[in-house]
C-alpha positions as CSV (number, residue, x, y, z in Angstrom):
1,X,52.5,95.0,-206.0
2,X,52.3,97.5,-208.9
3,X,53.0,101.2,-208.2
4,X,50.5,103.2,-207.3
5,X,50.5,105.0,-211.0
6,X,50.3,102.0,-212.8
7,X,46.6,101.1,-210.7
8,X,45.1,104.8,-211.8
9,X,46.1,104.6,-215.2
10,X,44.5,101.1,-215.3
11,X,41.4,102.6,-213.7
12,X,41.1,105.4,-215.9
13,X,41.7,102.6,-219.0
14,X,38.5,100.3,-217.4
15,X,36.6,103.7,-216.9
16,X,36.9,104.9,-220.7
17,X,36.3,100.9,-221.4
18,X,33.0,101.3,-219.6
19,X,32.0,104.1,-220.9
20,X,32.9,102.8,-224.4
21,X,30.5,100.1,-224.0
22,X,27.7,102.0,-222.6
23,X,27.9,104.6,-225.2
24,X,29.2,102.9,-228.2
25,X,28.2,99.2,-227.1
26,X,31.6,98.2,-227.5
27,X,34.9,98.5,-225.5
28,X,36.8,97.7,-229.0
29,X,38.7,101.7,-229.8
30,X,39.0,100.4,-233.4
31,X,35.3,99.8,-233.6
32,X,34.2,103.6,-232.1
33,X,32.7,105.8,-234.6
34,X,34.5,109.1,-233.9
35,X,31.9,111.2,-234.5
36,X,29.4,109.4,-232.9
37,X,31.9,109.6,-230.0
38,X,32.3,113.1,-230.4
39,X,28.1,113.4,-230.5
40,X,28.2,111.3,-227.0
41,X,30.3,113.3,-225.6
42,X,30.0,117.2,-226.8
43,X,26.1,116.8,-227.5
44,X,24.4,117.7,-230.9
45,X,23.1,121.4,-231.6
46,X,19.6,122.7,-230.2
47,X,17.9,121.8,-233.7
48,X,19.2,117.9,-233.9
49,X,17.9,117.6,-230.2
50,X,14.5,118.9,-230.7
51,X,14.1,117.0,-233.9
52,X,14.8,114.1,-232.0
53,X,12.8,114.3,-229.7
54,X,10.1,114.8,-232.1
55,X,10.9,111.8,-233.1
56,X,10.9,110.1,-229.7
57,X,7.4,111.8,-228.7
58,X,6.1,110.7,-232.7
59,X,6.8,107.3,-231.9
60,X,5.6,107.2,-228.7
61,X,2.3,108.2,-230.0
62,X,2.4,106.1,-232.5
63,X,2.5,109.0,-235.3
64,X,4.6,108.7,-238.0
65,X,6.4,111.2,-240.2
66,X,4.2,112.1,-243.2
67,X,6.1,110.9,-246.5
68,X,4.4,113.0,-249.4
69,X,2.9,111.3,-252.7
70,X,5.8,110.1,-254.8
71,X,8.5,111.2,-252.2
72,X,11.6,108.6,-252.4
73,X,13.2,108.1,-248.3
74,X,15.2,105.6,-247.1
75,X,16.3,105.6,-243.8
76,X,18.5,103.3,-241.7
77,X,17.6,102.9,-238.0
78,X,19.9,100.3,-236.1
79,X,23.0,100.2,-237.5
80,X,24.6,96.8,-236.4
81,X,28.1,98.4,-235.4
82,X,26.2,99.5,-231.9
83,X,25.2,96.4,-231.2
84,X,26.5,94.0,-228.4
85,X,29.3,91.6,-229.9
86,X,28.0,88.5,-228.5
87,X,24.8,89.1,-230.6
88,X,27.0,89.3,-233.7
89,X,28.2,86.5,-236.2
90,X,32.0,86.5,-236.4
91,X,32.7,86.4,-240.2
92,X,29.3,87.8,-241.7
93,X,26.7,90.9,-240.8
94,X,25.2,93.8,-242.0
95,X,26.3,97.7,-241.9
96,X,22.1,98.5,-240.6
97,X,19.2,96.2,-239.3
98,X,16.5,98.1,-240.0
99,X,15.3,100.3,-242.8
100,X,12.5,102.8,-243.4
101,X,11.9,102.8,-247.3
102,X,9.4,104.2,-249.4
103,X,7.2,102.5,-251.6
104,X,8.6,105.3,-254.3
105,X,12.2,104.3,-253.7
106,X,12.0,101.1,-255.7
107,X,14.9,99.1,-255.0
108,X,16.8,99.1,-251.6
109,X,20.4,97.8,-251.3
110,X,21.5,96.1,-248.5
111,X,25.2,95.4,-247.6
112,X,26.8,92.5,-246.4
113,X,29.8,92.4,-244.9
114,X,32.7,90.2,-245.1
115,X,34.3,90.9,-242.2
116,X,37.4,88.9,-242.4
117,X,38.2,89.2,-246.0
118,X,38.0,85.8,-246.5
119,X,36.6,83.5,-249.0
120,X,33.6,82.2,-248.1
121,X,29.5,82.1,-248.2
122,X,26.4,83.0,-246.6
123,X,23.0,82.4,-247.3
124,X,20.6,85.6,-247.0
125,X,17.1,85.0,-246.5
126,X,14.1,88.0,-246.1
127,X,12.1,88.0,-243.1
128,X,8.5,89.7,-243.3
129,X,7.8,92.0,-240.5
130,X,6.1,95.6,-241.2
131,X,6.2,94.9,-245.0
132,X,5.4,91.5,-246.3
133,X,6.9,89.3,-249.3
134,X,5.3,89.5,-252.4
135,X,3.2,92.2,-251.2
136,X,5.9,95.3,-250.4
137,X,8.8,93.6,-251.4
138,X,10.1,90.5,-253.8
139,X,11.3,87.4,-251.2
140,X,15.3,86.7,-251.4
141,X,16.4,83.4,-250.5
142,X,20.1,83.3,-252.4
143,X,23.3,82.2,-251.1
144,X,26.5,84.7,-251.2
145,X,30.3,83.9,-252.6
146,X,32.6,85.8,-251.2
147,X,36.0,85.5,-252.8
148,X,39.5,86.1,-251.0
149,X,39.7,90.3,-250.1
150,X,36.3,91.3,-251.0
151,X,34.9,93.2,-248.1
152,X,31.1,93.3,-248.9
C-alpha cells in the first residue's frame, strides 16, 4: 500500500490532468498553450470579455461583423491544437480548421504540419462549405512531400 502522500500527490496530478483536458482538450503538459492556460485560469480583461460576448450574442443572431469595402481580415477560429486527440491523424494536421477570409485578402495560406519530422506525404484536398470552388476560391487537389526534418 502506498503512503498516504504518494495517493494526494497522485490525486492532485489526475485533478490538474482533468482539468487540462477540459480546458485545454488535452492532458499532454507539452501540448498546453501557456497563455491560453494563463487565460483559463486568471480570465481576460473586462474589454476581451465583452467583445466576446458580442461575438457570442452576433452569432447567435445570426449577425455578422460588418467587413468594410476593400477591408483585407483573416481570421482563424478552431485551431486544431484544442481538439480531442483521437480526432487527430498521428503524423499530419493543420495549425487552424477554420478560417474567416475576405474576398480582399486574395490568397490565404494554410499550414501543414509534419508532426513527426519525417519524410513523408499527404494528399490535401478543398472541401466547399460556406465558400464554394471555383466561385470564392480555386479547388486544390495536390499531394505534399515532406522530406526528413521539415516541420510544415
Amino acid at each position: 500500500m502506498a503512503p498516504k502522500g504518494d495517493a494526494e500527490h497522485q490525486a492532485k496530478v489526475d485533478d490538474m490532468k482533468a482539468f487540462l483536458k477540459d480546458t485545454m482538450k488535452t492532458d499532454q503538459i507539452d501540448k498546453v498553450d501557456m497563455d491560453e492556460l494563463k487565460k483559463q485560469v486568471q480570465g481576460e480583461g473586462m474589454l476581451a470579455r465583452m467583445k466576446y460576448r458580442r461575438q457570442v450574442q452576433n452569432a447567435f443572431s445570426g449577425k455578422r461583423p460588418a467587413i468594410a469595402k476593400g477591408e483585407v481580415v483573416r481570421q482563424e477560429h478552431e485551431h486544431a491544437d484544442l481538439i480531442e486527440d483521437k480526432f487527430k491523424n498521428d503524423e499530419f494536421g493543420f495549425n487552424c480548421l477554420h478560417y474567416s477570409v475576405s474576398e480582399a485578402s486574395g490568397v490565404l495560406k494554410v499550414m501543414v504540419v509534419n508532426k513527426r519530422g519525417v519524410a513523408g506525404k499527404v494528399r490535401v484536398v478543398t472541401q466547399d462549405a460556406e465558400a464554394k470552388a471555383g466561385e470564392d476560391f480555386e479547388f486544390v487537389d495536390t499531394v505534399l512531400t515532406f522530406n526528413q526534418g521539415e516541420k510544415h
